[in-house]
C-alpha positions in Angstrom: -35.3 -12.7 -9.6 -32.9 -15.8 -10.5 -32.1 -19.0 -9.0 -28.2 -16.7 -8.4 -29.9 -14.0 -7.0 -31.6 -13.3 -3.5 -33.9 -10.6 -2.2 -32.5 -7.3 -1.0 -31.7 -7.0 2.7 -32.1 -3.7 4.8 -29.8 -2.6 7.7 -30.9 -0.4 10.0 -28.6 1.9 12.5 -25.2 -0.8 11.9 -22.2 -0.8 11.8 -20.1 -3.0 9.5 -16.4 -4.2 9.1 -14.9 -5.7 6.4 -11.5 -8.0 6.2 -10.9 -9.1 2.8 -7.7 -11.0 2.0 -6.9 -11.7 -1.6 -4.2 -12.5 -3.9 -2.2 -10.0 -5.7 -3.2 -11.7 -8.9 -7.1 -11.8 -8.4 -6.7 -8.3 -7.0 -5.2 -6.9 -10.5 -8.1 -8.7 -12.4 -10.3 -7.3 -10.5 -9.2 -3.6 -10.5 -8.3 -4.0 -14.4 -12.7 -4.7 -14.9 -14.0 -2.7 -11.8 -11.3 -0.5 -10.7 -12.5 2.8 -12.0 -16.4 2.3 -10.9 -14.8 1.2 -7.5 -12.5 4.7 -7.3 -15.5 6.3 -8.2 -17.8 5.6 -6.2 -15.7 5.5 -3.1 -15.7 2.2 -2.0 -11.8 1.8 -2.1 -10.7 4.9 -0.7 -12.9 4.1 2.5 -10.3 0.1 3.4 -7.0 0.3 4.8 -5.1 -1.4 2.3 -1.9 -3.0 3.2 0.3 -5.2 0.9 3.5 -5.5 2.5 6.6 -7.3 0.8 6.8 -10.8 0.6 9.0 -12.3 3.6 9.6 -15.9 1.9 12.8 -16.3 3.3 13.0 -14.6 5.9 10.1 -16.3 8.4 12.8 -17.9 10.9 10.9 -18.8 14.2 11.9 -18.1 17.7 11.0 -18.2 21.3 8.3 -15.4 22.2 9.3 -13.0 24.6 7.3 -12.6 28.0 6.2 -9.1 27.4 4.9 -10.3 23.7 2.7 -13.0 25.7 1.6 -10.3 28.0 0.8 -7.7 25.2 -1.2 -10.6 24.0 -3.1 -11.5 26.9 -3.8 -7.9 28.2 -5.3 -7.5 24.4 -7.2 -10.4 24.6 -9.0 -9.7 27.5 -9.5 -6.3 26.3 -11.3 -7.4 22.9 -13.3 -10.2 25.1 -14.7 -7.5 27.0 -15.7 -5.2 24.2 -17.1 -8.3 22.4 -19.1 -9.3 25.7 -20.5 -5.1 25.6 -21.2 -5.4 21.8 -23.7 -8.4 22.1 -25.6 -6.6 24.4 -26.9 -4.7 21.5 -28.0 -7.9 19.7 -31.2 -8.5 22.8 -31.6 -4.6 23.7 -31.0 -3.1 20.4 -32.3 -0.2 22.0 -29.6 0.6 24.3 -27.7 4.0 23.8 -24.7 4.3 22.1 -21.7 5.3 23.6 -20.5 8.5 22.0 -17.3 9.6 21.5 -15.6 12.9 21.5 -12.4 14.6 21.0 -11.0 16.9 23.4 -10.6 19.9 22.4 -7.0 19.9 21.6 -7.5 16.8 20.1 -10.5 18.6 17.8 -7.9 21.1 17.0 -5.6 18.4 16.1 -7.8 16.5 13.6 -8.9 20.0 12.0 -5.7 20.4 10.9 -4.7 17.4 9.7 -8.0 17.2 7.7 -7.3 20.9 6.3 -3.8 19.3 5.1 -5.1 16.5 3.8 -7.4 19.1 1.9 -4.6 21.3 0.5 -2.8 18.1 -0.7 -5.3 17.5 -3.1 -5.0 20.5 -4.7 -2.9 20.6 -8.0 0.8 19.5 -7.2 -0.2 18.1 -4.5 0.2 14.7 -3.0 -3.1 13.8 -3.3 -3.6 15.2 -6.5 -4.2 12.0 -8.5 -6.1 9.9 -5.6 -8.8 12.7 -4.1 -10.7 9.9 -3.8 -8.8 8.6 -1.3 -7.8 11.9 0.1 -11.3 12.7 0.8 -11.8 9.7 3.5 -8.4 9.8 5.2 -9.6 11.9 8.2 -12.0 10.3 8.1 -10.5 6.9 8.6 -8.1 8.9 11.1 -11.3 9.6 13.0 -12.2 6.3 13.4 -8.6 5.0 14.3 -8.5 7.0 17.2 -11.5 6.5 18.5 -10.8 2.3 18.1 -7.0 3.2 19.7 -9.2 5.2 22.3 -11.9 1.9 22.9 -9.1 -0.7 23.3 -6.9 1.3 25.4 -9.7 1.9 27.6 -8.7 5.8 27.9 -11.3 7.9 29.9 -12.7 11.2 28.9 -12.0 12.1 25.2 -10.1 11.8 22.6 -6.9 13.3 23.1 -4.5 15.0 20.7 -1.7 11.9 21.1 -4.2 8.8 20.1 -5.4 11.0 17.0 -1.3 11.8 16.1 -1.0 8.0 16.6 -3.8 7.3 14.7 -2.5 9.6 12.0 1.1 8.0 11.6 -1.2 3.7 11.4 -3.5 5.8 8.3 -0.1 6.8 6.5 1.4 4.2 6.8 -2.0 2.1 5.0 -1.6 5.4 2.6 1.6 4.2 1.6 0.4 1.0 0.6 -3.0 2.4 -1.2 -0.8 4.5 -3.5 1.6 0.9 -4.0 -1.2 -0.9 -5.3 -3.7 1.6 -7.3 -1.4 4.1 -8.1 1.7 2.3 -9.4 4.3 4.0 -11.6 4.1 3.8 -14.9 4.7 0.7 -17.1 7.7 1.5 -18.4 9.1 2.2 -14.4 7.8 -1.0 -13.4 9.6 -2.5 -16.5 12.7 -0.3 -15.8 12.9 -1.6 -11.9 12.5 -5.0 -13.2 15.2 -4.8 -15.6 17.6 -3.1 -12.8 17.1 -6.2 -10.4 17.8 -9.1 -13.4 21.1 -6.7 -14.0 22.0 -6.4 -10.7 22.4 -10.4 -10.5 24.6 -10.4 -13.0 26.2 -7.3 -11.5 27.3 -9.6 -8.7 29.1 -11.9 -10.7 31.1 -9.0 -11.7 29.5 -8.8 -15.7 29.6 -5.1 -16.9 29.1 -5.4 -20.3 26.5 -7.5 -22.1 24.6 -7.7 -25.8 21.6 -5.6 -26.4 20.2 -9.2 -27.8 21.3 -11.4 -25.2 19.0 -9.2 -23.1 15.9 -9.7 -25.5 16.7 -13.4 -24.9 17.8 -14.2 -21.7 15.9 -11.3 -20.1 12.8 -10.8 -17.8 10.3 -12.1 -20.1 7.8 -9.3 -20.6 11.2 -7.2 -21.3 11.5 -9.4 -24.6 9.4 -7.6 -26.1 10.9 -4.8 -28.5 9.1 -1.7 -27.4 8.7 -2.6 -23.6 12.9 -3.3 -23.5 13.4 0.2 -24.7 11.2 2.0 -22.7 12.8 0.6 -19.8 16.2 0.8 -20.9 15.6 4.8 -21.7 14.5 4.7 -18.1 17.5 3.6 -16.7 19.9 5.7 -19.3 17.9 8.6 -17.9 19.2 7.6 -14.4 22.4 7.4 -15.1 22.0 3.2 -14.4 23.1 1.8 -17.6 25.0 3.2 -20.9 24.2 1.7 -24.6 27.1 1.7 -27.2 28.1 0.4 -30.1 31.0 -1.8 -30.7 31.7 -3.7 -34.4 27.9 -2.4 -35.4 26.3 -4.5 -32.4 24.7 -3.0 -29.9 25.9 -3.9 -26.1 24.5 -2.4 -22.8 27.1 -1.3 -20.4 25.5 -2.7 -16.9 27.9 -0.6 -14.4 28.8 3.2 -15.9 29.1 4.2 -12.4 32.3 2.4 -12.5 34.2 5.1 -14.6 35.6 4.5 -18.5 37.2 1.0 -19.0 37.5 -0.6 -22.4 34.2 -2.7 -23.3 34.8 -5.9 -23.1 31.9 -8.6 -25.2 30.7 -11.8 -23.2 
């Protein structure tokens, strides 16, 4: 053992959380050196990962509503309580657990989720290329009802409408795990990149524009040769751009939607 390294420590009968925050940036490092042992092993599939869109822009304040501040207050009292309950556990770590069960058309209900999940994973499916994260997603349906079912403060057991509810919050953090480790290919990225850049000029009313002038005023990755064709053979295969020929220089034609109209050359 190093001066960087501390002796091993053993948890017995816990439960753990985890919140990690981190940039977008650190977060691509990361699953460019670990990302494969992480899949692998599990570890990722078991967060709910959520990376919604920037809102720069669009963060204007305004006054609260009363029922926000009550939704607020009723939850805070809630999580007090169950915090208050929970440190019970840290002097009498030998008090039961409360279990919790599903009732039984709430059983039914999470069977069958689970056995779609399962089928979604097969070949074609929509889990095909994540089963990883497949695997734990009734799981982590499980556990989102039973926490709906905590804070709620719902007697008897789990019913089948906190475990549908439950089910619409883990596909929603589904969404997001396939965004950020299962993106589209390069040259899609590169393609959806290019679109944007051409639809500023789009609104400026350009339709026509040099195959070069794009290698030099262009997205900056998308200066690069190979990239700028991949991207561009994306977007002809969408019917989102048309490349021509005029007095043997190539030109991109931004707008083909718009019908024939002679080229014009900026």
């Amino acid at each position: 053992m190093n001066a960087y390294t501390k002796e091993d420590i053993a948890l017995d009968d816990v439960r753990l959380m985890l919140l990690l925050m981190v940039q977008p940036g650190i977060l691509d490092n990361y699953i460019e050196a670990q990302g494969r042992q992480a899949r692998d092993s599990g570890m990722l599939a078991r967060f709910l990962v959520c990376a919604p869109l920037p809102t720069r822009g669009q963060r204007l304040h305004s006054q609260p509503s009363s029922s926000t501040w009550d939704a607020w207050e009723q939850a805070e009292v809630r999580l007090t309580t169950l915090m208050r309950e929970n440190l019970i556990l840290t002097n009498e770590p030998d008090t039961p657990r409360e279990v919790l069960e599903f009732t039984q058309e709430g059983a039914a209900c999470w069977i069958q989720m689970a056995n779609e999940i399962e089928q979604q994973m097969r070949p074609g499916g929509y889990f095909e290329a994540c089963p990883d994260h497949g695997s734990k997603l009734a799981e982590n349906v499980a556990r989102i009802a039973a926490l709906i079912h905590l804070l709620e403060d719902y007697d008897g057991g789990i019913t089948q409408e906190t475990v549908l509810m439950a089910m619409d919050i883990s596909l929603y953090y589904s969404g997001h795990f396939m965004q950020v480790f299962m993106p589209p290919p390069q040259e899609e990225q590169d393609a959806q990149r290019l679109n944007e850049w051409f639809n500023e000029l789009r609104q400026f009313n350009w339709r026509i524009i040099r195959y070069n002038e794009v290698r030099q005023r262009g997205p900056r990755p998308l200066r690069d040769k190979k990239r700028l064709k991949a991207a561009l053979d994306v977007l002809l295969n969408h019917q989102q751009v048309a490349v021509f020929t005029l007095n043997r220089t190539r030109h991109i034609d931004i707008a083909p939607w718009l019908g024939p109209q002679n080229p014009s050359i900026y």
